[in-house]
DOKOL-231277 format. One record per residue (C-alpha): residue number from 1; residue in three letters; x, y, z. Coordinates in Angstrom, 1 decimal. Each point is the difference from the previous one (the first is absolute). Example, Ala and Ser with C-alpha at 12.3 -4.5 7.8 and 13.67 -1.06 7.14 Angstrom:
<sites>
nr|rest|x|y|z
1|Ala|12.3|-4.5|7.8
2|Ser|1.4|3.4|-0.7
</sites>
This chain:
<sites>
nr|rest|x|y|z
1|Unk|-3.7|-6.2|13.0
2|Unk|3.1|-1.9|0.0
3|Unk|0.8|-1.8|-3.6
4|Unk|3.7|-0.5|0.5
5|Unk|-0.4|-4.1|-1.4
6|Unk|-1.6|1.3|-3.3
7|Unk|2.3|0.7|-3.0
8|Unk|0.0|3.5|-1.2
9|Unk|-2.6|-0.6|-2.5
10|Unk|-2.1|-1.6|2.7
11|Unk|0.2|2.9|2.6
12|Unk|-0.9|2.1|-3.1
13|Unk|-3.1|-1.4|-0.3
14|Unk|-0.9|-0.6|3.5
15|Unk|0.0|3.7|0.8
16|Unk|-1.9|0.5|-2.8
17|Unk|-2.3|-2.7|1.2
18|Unk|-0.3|0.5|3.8
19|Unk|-0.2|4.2|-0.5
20|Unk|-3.0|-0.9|-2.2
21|Unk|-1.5|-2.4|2.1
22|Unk|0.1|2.4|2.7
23|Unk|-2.2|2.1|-2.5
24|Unk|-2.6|-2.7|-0.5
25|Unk|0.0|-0.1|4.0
26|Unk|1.8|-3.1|0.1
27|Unk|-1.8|-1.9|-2.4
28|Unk|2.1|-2.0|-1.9
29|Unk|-2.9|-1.8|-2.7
30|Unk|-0.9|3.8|-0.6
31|Unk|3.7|1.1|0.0
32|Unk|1.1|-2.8|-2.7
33|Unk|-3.3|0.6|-1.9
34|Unk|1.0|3.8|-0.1
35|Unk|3.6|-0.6|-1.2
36|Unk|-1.4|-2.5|-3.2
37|Unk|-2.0|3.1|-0.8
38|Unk|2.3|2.3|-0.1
39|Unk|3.0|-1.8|-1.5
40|Unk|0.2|2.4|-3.3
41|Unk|0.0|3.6|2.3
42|Unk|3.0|-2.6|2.0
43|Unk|1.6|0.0|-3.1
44|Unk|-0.1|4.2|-0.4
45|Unk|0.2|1.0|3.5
46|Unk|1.8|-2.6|1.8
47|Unk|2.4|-1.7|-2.4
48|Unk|2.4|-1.2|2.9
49|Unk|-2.8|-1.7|1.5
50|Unk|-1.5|-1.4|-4.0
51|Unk|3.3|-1.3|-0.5
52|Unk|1.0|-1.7|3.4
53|Unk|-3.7|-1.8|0.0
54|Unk|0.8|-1.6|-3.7
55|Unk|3.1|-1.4|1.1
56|Unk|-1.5|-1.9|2.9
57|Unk|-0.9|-3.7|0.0
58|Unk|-3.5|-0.9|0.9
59|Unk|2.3|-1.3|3.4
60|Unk|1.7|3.3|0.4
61|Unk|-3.3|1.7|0.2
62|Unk|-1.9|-2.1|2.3
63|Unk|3.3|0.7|2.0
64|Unk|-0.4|3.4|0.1
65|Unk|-3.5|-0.4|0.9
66|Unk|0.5|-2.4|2.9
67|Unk|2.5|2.5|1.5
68|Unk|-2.5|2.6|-0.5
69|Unk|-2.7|-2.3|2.0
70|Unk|2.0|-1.7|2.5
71|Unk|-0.3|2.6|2.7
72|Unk|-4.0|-0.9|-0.3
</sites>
């Protein structure tokens, strides 16, 4: 997927997002509930991805999410 209008940050977290709503088989309530779930092993395993999502807006995000979406 193309994210070449997000900010660094924002392409940061949209991989994150879109490889793991590819893993909730495109799901994106179960893929978003997942993530809020797992925000601590984030913060271990993935701190890239931790510390790109707490330096997004609330607009940022939904962004991200649209971009992700779109294509539906």
């Amino acid at each position: 997927m193309n994210f070449k209008n997000l900010t660094s940050e924002e392409r940061i977290v949209a991989n994150f997002i879109n490889e793991s709503f590819e893993e909730h088989n495109q799901n994106m309530i179960s893929t978003i509930v997942w993530i809020n779930n797992h925000v601590n092993h984030l913060a271990s395993q993935r701190p890239d991805v931790h510390r790109a999502m707490n330096n997004l807006t609330s607009k940022q995000f939904n962004r991200v999410i649209a971009e992700i979406l779109l294509p539906f």
